[in-house]
C-alpha positions as MATLAB code, in Angstrom:
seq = 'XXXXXXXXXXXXXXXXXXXXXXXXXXXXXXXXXXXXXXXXXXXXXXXXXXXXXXXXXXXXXXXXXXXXXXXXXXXXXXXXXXXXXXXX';
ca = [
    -102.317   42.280   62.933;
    -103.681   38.657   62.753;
    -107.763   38.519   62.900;
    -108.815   34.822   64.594;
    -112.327   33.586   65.257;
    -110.643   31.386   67.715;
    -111.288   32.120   70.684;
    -108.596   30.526   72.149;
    -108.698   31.808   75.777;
    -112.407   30.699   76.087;
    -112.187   27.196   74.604;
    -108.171   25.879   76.027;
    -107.249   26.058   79.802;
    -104.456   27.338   81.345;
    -102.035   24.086   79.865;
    -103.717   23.621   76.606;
    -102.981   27.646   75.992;
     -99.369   27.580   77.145;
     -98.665   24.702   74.297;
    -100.713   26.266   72.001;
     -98.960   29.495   71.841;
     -95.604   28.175   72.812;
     -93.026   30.120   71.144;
     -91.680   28.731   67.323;
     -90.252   25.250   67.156;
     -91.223   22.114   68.083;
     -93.100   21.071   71.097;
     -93.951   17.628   72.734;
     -97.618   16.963   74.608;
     -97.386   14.327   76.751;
    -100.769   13.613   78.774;
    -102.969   11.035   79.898;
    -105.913    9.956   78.261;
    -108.927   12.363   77.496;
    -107.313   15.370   78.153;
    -107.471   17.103   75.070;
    -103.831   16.354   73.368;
    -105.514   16.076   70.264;
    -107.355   19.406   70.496;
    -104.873   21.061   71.796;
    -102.505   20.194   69.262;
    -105.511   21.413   66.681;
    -105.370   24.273   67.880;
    -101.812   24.809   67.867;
    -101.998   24.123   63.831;
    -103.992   27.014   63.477;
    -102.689   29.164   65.712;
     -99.658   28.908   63.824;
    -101.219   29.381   60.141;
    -102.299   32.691   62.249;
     -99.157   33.322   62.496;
     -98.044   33.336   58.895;
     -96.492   28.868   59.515;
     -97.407   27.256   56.182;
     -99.575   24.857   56.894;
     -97.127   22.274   54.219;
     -94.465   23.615   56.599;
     -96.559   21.436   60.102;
     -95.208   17.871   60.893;
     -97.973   16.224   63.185;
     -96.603   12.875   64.468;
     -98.977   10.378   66.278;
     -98.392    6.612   67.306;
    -101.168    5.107   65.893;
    -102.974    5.301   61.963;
    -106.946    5.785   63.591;
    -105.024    8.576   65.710;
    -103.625   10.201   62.741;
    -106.549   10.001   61.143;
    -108.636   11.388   63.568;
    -105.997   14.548   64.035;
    -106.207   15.062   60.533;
    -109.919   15.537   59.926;
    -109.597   17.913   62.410;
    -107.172   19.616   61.439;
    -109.025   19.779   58.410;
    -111.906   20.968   59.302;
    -110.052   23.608   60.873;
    -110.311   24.479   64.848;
    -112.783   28.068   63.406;
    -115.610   25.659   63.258;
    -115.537   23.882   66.495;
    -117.796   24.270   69.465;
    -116.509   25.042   72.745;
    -116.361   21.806   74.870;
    -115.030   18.405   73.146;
    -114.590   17.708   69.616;
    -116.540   15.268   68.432;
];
């Protein structure tokens, strides 16, 4: 049994969740702007280190270098530590 301190139910909507927790393999988010791709694909790194993924194992692809570098401080800092609502 995996423990999280993610409270993923409380912090995703109905959308966000679905990709999160999609079964193994790739997935593509496609949405307009501020809707919470990049959190949502945050959470879906750790949700599969939960799982036992290797986090060397994650390819993250984004269009654009302040993008990548953006979903990779947060993805460093690691979903556990964010507040609910936006990420700064």
């Amino acid at each position: 049994m995996t423990f999280s301190t993610i409270e993923y139910e409380r912090d995703l909507n109905t959308a966000q969740l679905e990709a999160v927790t999609a079964p193994d393999g790739p997935i593509l988010i496609i949405a307009g702007a501020g809707s919470g791709k990049t959190r949502t694909i945050v959470y879906r790194v750790a949700w599969l280190v939960e799982q036992g993924v290797s986090p060397e194992s994650i390819l993250l692809l984004t269009y654009t270098r302040k993008s990548a570098e953006e979903m990779l401080a947060r993805a460093a800092t690691g979903a556990r530590h964010a507040p609910p609502g936006p990420l700064p």
